[in-house]
N, C-alpha and C positions, 0 to 999 in steps of 0.2 A: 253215660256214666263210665263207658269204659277204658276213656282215656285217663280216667282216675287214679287205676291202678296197672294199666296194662299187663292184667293177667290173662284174659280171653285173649283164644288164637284164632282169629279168620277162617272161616272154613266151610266148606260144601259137602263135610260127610255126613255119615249117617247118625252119629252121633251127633254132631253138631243140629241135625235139625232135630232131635228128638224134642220134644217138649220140654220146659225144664222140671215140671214138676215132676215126670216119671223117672226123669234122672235122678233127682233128690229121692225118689220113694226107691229107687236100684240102690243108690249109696247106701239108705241106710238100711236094708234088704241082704245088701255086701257086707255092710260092715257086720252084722249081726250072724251072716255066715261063716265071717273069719274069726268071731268068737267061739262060735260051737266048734269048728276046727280043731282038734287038739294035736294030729300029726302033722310034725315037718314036709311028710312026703307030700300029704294032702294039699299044704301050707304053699309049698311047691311049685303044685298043680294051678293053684288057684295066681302063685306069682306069673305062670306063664301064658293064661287068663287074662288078665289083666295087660300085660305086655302086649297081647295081641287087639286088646282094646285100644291099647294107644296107636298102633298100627295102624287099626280101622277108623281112628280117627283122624289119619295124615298128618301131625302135628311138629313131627319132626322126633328125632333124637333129643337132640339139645332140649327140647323144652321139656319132653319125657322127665329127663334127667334132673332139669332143674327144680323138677315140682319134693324130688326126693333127697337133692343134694342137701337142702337144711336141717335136715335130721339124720345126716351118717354120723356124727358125732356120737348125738342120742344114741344111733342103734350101737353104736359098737360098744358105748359106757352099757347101754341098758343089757347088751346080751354079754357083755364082763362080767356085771353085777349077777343075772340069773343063772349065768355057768356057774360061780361058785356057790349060791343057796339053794338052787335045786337041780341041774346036771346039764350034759348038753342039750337033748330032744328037747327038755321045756323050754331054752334058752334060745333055742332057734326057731321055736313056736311062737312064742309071744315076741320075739323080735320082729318075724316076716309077718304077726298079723300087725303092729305096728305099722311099718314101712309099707305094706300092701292098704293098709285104709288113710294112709297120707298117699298115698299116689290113687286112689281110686279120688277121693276127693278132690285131688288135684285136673284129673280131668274134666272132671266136671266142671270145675271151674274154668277150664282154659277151651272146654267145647261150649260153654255159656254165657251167654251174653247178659250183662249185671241187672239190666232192666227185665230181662227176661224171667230171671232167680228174683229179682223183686218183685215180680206178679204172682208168681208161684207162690213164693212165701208170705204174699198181700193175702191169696187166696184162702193158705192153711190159718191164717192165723185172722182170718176174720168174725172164728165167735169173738176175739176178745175185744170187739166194740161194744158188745152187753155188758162190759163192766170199769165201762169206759174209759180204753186204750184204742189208741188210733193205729188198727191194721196196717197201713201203708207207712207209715213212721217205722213200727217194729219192724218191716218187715226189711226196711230199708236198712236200717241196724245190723238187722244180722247179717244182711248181704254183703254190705261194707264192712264185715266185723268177716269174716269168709274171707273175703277180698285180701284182704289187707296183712293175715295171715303170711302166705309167699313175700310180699313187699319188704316188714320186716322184718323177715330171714334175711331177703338178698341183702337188706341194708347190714345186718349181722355178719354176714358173710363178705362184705367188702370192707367190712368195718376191720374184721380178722386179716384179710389180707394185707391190709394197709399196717395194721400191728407189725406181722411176719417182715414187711417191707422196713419197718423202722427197729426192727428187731426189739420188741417189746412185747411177745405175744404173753406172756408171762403174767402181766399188768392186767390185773382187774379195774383199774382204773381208766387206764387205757381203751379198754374194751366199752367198759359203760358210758362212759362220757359221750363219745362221739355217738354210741348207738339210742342214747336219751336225745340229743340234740337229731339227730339224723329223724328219727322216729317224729319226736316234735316238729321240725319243719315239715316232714309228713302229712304231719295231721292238722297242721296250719293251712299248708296247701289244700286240701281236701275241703278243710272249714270254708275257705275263703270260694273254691266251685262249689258249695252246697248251696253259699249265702248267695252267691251270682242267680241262682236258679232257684233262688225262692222257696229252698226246704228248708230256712232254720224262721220263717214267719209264723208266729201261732195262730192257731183259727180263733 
């Protein structure tokens, strides 16, 4: 599956073999400590935390970058917006916990292998066969639904540059058009490797 999306990055660290399910249970462990966080400073500490997790995971710069580059827009509209209705500290707080659980999720994803996050989350989600929903289907959803996330960013993000190149970044039309269609051949592609291997068969 992970030529699907080619968001997973190859690798032999230690993060890379961790389990995936203890990575899913740190994410959301993280993320829930970046909301108790309420200083910048703190907020900081925990961004340089994190950096060093990407470190430890070998993964490169570039992909570091890539996992947060689709939301610098967001951060800078969203920490616009809360500088002027409640000051700077708030505004730099809920911006870095933002951009810090888009890049903690982001590793995870690019230190995890899809099939791997789809056992895990086959696992968590196996009461819900007692009320009969098929575990391995959901689980495959959300994994592809994770996945697919970073995909169309990047497709958003060359869709922009291609605007700037025809000098039309202006055009909302411009912008959605290509990224409806881009997105759709996307999910066609994907349709079309699910049905190859036999997951859109009902039991």
């Amino acid at each position: 599956m992970n030529s699907l999306t080619g968001a997973y990055v190859p690798g032999r660290s230690l993060l890379h073999r961790l389990p995936a399910g203890a990575k899913l249970a740190a994410l959301a462990l993280a993320c829930t400590v970046l909301v108790l966080l309420s200083s910048p400073l703190a907020l900081a500490g925990a961004g340089v935390v994190t950096a060093g997790l990407y470190v430890l995971a070998r993964v490169g710069a570039a992909v570091a970058w890539a996992q947060i580059k689709p939301v610098r827009w967001f951060a800078l509209a969203l920490f616009a917006v809360q500088y002027v209705l409640v000051g700077l500290d708030a505004a730099l707080a809920t911006t870095l916990r933002v951009v810090l659980a888009v890049a903690l999720a982001g590793l995870v994803t690019v230190t995890t292998r899809s099939s791997d996050m789809t056992a895990a989350l086959e696992r968590l989600l196996s009461p819900a066969r007692f009320v009969g929903l098929d575990p391995f289907r959901l689980s495959l959803l959300l994994s592809l639904t994770i996945r697919s996330v970073p995909v169309v960013a990047a497709l958003a993000t060359r869709v922009r540059e291609a605007q700037r190149a025809r000098g039309v970044e202006r055009s909302l039309r411009a912008f959605a058009v290509p990224l409806v269609v881009s997105s759709l051949r996307y999910a066609d592609a994907l349709g079309e490797a699910l049905s190859a291997r036999g997951l859109d068969d009902e039991d």
